[in-house]
C-alpha positions in Angstrom: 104.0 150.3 102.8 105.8 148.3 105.5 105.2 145.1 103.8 102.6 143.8 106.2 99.9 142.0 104.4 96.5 142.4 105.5 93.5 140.2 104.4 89.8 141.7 103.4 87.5 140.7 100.9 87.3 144.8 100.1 89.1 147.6 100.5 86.1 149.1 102.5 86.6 146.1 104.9 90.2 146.4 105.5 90.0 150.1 106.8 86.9 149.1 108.7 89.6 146.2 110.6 92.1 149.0 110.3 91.1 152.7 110.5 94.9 153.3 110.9 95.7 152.7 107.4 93.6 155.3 106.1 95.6 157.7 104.1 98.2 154.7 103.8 99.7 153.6 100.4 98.1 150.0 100.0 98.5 147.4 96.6 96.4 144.8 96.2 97.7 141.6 95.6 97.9 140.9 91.7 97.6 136.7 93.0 93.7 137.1 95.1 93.2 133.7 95.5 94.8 131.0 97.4 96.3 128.2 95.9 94.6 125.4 97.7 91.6 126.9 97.1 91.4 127.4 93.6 93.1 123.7 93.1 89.4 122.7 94.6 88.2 123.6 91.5 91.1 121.5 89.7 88.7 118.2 88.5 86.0 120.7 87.2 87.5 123.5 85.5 90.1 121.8 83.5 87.2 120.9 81.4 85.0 124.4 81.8 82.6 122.8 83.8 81.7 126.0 86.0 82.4 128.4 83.6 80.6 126.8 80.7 78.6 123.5 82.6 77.4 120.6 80.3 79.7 121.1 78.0 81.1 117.9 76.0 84.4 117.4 78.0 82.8 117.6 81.8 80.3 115.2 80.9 82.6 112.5 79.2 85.7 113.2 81.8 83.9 113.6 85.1 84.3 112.0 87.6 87.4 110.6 86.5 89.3 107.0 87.4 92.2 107.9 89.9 94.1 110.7 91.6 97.5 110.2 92.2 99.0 112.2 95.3 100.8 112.5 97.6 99.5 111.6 101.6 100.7 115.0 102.8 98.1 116.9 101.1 95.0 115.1 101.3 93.6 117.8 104.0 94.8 120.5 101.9 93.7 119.2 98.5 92.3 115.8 98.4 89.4 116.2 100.6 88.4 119.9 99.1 88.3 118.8 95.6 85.7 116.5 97.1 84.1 118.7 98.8 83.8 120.7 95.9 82.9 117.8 93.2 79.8 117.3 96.2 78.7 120.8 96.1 78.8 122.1 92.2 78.4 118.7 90.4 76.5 116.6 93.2 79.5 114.0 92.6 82.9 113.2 93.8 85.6 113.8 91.5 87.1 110.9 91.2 86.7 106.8 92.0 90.4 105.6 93.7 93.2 107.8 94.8 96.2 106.5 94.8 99.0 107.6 97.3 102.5 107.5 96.6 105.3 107.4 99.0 107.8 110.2 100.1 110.7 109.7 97.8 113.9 108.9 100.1 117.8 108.3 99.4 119.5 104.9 100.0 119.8 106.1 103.9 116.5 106.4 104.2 116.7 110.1 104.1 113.7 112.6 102.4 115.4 114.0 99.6 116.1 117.9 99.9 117.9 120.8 98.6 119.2 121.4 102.4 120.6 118.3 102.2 122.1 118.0 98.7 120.9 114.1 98.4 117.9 114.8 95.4 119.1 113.6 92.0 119.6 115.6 88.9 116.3 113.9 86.6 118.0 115.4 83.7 121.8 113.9 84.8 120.3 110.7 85.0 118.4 110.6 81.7 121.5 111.7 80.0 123.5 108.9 81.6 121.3 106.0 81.7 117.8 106.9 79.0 114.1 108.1 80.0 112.7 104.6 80.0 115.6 103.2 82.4 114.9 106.1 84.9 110.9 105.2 84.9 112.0 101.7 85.6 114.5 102.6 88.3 111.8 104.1 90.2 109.1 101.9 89.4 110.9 99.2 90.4 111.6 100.7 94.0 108.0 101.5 94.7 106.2 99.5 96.4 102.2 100.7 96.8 101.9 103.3 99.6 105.5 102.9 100.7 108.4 104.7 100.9 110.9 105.0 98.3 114.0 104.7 98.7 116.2 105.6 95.3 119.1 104.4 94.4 120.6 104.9 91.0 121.6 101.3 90.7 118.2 100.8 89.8 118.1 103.0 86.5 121.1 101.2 85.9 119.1 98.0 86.0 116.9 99.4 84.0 119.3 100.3 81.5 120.8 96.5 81.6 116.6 95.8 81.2 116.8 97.7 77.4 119.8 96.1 76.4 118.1 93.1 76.8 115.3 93.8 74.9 117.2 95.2 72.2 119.5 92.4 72.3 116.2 90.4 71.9 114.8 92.4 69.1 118.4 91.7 66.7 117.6 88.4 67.6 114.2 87.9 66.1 114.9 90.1 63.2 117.9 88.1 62.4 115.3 85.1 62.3 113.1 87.2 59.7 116.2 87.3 57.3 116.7 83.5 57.6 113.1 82.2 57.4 113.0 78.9 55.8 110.5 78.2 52.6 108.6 75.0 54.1 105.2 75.1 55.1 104.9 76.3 58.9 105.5 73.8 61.4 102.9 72.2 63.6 102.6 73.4 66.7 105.9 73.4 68.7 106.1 72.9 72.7 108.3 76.8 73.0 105.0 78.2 71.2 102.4 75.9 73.6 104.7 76.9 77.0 104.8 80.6 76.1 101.6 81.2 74.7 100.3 79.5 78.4 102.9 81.6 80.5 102.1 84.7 78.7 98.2 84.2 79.8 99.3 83.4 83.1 101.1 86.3 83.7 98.4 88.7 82.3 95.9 87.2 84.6 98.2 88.2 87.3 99.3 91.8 86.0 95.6 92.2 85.9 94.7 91.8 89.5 98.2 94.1 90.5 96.5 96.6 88.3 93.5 96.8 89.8 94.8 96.8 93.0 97.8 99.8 92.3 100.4 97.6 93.0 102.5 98.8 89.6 105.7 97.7 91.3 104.7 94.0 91.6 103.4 94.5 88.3 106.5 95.8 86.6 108.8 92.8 88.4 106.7 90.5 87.5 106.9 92.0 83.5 110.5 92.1 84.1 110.8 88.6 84.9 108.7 87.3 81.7 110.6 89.1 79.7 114.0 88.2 80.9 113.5 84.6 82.2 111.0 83.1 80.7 110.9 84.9 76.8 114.8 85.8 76.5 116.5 83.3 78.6 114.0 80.7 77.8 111.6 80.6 75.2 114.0 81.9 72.4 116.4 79.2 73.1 113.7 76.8 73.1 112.4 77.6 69.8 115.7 78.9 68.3 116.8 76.6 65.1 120.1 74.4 65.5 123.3 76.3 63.6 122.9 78.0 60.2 119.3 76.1 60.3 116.4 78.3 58.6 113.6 79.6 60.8 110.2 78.0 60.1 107.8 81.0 59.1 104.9 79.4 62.1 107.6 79.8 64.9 108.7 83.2 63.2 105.0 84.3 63.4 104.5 83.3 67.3 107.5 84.7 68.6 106.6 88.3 66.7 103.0 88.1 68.2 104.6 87.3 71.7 107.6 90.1 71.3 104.5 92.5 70.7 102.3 91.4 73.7 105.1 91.5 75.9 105.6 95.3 74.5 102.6 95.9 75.4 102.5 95.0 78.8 106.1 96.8 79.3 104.4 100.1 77.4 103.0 102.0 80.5 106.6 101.7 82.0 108.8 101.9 79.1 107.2 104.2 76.6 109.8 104.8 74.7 111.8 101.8 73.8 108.5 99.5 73.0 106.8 101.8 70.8 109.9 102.0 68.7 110.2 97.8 68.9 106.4 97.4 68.6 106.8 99.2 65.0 110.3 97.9 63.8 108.9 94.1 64.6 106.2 95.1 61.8 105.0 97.4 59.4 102.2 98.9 62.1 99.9 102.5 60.9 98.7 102.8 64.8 100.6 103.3 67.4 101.3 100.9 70.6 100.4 103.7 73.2 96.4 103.3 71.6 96.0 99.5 71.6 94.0 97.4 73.4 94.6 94.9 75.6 93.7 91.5 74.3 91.3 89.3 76.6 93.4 87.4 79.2 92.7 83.5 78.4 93.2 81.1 81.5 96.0 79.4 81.1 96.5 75.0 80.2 98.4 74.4 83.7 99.4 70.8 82.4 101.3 72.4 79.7 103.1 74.9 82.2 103.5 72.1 84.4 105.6 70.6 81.2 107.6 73.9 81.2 108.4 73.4 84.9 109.5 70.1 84.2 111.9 71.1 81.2 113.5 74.3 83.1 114.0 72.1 85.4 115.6 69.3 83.7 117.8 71.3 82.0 119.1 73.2 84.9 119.7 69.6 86.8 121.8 68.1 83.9 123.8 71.1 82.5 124.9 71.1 86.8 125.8 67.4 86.3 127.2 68.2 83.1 130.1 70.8 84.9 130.2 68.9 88.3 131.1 66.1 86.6 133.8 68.2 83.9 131.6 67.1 80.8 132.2 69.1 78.3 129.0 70.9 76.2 130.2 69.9 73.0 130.3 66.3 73.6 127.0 64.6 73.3 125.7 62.0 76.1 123.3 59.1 76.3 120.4 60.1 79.0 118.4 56.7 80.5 115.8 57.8 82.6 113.6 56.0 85.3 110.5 57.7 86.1 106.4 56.5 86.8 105.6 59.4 84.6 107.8 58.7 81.1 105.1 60.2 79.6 105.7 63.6 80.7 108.8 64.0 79.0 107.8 62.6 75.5 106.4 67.0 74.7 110.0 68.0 76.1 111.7 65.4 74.9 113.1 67.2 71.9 114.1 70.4 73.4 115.6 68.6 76.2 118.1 66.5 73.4 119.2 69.9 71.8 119.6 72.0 75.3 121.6 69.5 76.9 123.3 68.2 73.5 121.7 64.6 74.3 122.3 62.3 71.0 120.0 59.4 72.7 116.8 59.0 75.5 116.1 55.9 76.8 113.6 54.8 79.7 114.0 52.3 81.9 113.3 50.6 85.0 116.5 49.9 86.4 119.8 52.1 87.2 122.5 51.9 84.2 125.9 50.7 85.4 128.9 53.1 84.7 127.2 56.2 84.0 126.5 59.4 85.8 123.7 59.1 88.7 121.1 62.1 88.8 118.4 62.2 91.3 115.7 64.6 90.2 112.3 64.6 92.7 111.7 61.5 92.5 113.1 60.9 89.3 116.5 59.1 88.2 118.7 60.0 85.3 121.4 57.9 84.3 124.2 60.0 82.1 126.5 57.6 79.8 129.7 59.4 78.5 133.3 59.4 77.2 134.6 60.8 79.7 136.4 59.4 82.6 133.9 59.1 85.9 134.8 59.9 89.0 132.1 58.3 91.1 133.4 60.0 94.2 132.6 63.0 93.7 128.6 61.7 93.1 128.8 60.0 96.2 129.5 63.0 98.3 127.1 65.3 96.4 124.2 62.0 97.0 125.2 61.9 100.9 125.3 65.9 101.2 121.7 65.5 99.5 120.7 62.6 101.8 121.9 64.5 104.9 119.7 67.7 103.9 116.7 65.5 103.4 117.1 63.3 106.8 117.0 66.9 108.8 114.4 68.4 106.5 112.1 64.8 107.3 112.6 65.5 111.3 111.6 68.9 111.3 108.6 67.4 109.3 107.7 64.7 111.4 108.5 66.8 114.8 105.4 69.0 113.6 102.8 66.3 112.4 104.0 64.7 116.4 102.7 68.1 117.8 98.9 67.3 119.0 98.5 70.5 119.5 99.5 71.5 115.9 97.4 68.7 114.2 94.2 69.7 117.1 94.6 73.6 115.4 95.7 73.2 112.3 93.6 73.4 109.4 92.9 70.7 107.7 95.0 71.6 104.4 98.1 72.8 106.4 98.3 69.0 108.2 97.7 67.9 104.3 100.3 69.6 103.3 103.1 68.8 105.8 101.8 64.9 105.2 102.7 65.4 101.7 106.2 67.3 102.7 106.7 63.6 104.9 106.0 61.5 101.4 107.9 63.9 99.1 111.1 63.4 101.0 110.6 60.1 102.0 110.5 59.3 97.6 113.4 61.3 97.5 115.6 59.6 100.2 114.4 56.0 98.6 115.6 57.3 95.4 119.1 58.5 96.4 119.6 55.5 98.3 119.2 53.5 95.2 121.6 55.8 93.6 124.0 55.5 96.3 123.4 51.4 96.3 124.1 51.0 92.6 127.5 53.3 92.7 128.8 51.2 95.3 
């Protein structure tokens, strides 16, 4: 009647604790048993395994794969529904449990009503979309750590769609411009993807299995954005008002659909409407399989390398040098290895609007000197050249190179370093020495030939 609350398994025991209370108006609690206890049972009686044991669903969905949790409760609830699994099914619950990490603001504060710092979820969907939100906070977890949210993250993630879906209008602007010529032979884009896509799975495969979903999801990001949007598209885009081979078509729609799958478990809702406007699909994305991870041809992503590369290193010379993009250039190039650019070749000529490749064995008077590893290129334009400008970027090179070599050397000098070191770190730093050393006989070519 006073609002105390007593605790008895019967009514008999209570007034047996407390012989005051006879005569007293009591009410027994509607709510008898305590949360944490009944949440032992949580594994088990989803599925009616006390109340009706054996049945279909127990047997096929216990023990399950994972928990997810938080660290705060594994005492309360964690280690009971073990306890539990032990004693009515002879078997723990579950195989991993995976902890997540208290969810804090940019200060680094826990996120509280007190405090007025915990997002609106629904505020944020509204302003930025479901699957931007899941990657906001996906992408700021790191396994078993802290997170620390900050909405510039779902607003990554909504930049992340738009890129997709800019991606999508793409290829389906292909589909309306296919050509009607037999499909092509295989094509370098198709080779490099195909490999970096198998790469990348091999890798997703082992975050998986090891719960690091953040690494994972970065690492999805990054394929989809760098290497299929920024790179492989332009690679195996045709040249202006060209028609689209049906063989590329076909690849890039088999890729587009992999790499939905792989985004699916983060962004639900913007791949399973991609995964069915790429093509006329009956099943669903969210019930595929994953395909077998192939290992991946590591000479041919080696190639890839190389062209990224390349292309990066002489579209730089290109605006260094005030050249402008629409004006085609004569590339000489002086390499041991000519042979690795005879797969990249083509690309290379229409990413760098080259109308001529030439190798050679000498440098090419009044052109444009590139130094790329231990590679020369040799640009020949219309344009005015301003060797000065080359000389000063060569030297600024040179310098970097000369400091990088000492700190190089000053380490294989250490006996103690080469007495301790294993013997594929001295390796290493020995091929560090021989690496710059080609490098600085290469620019000082460069330098000798432009005077």
């Amino acid at each position: 009647t006073n609002g105390t609350c007593y605790v008895a398994e019967t009514l008999e025991q209570l007034l047996g604790k407390h012989p005051e209370l006879n005569g007293a108006e009591l009410t027994q609690d509607l709510d008898v048993m305590d949360t944490w206890f009944s949440s032992w049972l949580w594994p088990i009686e989803v599925f009616k395994g006390i109340t009706q044991p054996g049945n279909r669903d127990i047997n096929y969905y216990y023990p399950t794969s994972v928990l997810v949790t938080g660290q705060d409760i594994i005492f309360f609830w964690v280690a009971r529904m073990i306890m539990a699994g032990m004693e009515y099914k002879q078997e723990r619950p579950f195989h991993d449990v995976y902890f997540t990490g208290m969810v804090r603001d940019k200060q680094g504060r826990k996120m509280s009503k007190s405090l007025g710092n915990s997002p609106d979820l629904l505020d944020l969907i509204d302003r930025f979309g479901a699957d931007a939100v899941r990657f906001g906070i996906m992408i700021s977890s790191p396994a078993g750590n802290d997170l620390l949210f900050d909405e510039s993250s779902c607003e990554q993630g909504r930049n992340f769609n738009n890129k997709v879906w800019n991606a999508l209008k793409l290829v389906k602007n292909w589909e309306a411009r296919l050509g009607t010529e037999e499909p092509a032979m295989e094509h370098f884009a198709v080779d490099w993807f195909r490999q970096r896509l198998n790469e990348v799975k091999a890798e997703i495969e082992v975050l998986y299995k090891d719960f690091r979903l953040s690494e994972a999801l970065k690492k999805i990001y990054s394929l989809i954005w760098d290497d299929f949007c920024s790179w492989y598209l332009e690679w195996a885009k045709p040249g202006f008002e060209m028609p689209v081979n049906p063989g590329i078509y076909q690849h890039t729609v088999r890729f587009f659909t992999e790499l939905m799958q792989l985004l699916h478990p983060f962004m639900p809702f913007i791949t399973e409407e991609i995964y069915h406007l790429l093509d006329d699909r009956q099943e669903d994305l969210v019930i595929t399989q994953f395909e077998t991870v192939a290992a991946p041809d590591t000479n041919i992503l080696q190639q890839g390398e190389l062209l990224k590369s390349v292309i990066t290193t002489l579209r730089d010379a290109r605006v260094k040098n005030n050249i402008k993009s629409k004006e085609p250039v004569k590339l000489f190039i002086v390499s041991d290895n000519a042979d690795a650019y005879s797969e990249i070749q083509d690309i290379l000529v229409k990413q760098v609007n080259i109308n001529g490749i030439s190798h050679v064995n000498e440098s090419v008077a009044n052109t444009i000197s590139i130094v790329h590893g231990t590679d020369k290129f040799y640009i020949e334009t219309e344009s005015v050249i301003d060797n000065t400008a080359q000389i000063a970027e060569l030297r600024k090179e040179l310098d970097y190179l000369n400091g990088f070599l000492v700190s190089v050397e000053k380490k294989l000098g250490n006996e103690k370093f080469v007495a301790n070191a294993k013997p594929e770190v001295i390796a290493l730093e020995q091929q560090k020495r021989a690496d710059a050393l080609a490098k600085m006989k290469a620019i000082e070519d460069s330098l000798a030939s432009l005077g």
